[in-house]
C-alpha positions in Angstrom: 111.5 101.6 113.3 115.1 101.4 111.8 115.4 103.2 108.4 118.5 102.1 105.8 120.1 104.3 103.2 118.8 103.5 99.8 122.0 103.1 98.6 124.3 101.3 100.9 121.5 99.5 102.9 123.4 100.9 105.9 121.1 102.2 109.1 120.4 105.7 108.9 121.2 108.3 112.4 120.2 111.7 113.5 123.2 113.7 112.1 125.0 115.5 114.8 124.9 119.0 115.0 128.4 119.4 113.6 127.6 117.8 110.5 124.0 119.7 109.9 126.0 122.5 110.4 128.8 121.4 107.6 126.2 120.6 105.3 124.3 123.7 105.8 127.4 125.3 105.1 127.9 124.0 101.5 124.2 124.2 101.1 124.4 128.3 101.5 128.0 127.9 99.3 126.1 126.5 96.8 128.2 123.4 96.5 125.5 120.6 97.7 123.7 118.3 94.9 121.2 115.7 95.2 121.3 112.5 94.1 120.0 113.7 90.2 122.6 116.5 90.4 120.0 119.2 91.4 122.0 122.1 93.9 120.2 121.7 97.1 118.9 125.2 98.0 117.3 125.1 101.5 118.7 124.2 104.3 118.5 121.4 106.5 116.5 121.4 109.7 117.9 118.0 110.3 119.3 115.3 108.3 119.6 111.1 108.3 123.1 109.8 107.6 124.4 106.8 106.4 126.9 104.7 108.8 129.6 105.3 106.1 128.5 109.1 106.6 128.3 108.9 102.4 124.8 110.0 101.9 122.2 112.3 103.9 118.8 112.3 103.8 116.7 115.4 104.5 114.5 115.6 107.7 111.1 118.4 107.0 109.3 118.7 109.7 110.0 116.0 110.9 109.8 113.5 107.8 112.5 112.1 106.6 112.4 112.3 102.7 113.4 108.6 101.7 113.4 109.0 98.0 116.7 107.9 96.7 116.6 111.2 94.2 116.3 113.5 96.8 119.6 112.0 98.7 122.5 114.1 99.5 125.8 112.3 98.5 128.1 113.2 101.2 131.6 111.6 100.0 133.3 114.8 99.4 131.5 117.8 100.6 132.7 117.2 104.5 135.6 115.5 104.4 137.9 118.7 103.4 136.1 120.1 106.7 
């Protein structure tokens, strides 16, 4: 079953390694905010990206969390990376 981000209606992928990692990153810098402008605080397992690579959707144990809240706006946090 394909998934789409909430926001662009693009399909969602299994981020890479490389980008969990990036996102982990400014998760423990305490530069990461959700969607409502909450600081994430715990770190990804694994994460669902948009095509565009613009939002990120948090994986926990093995479920992604689809609510549009929740999402990880992406736009600037890896591109200075």
């Amino acid at each position: 079953m394909q998934l789409f981000c909430l926001h662009t209606q693009s399909p969602l992928q299994l981020a890479c390694a490389e980008v969990c990692r990036k996102i982990n990153r400014r998760i423990a810098d305490g530069q990461l905010f959700d969607q409502m402008g909450r600081r994430v605080s715990r770190p990804l397992e694994s994460a669902l990206v948009n095509r565009e690579a613009s939002y990120a959707y948090a994986v926990v144990n093995g479920i992604p969390q689809m609510l549009e809240e929740e999402s990880i706006p992406l736009c600037e946090s890896l591109s200075d990376e």
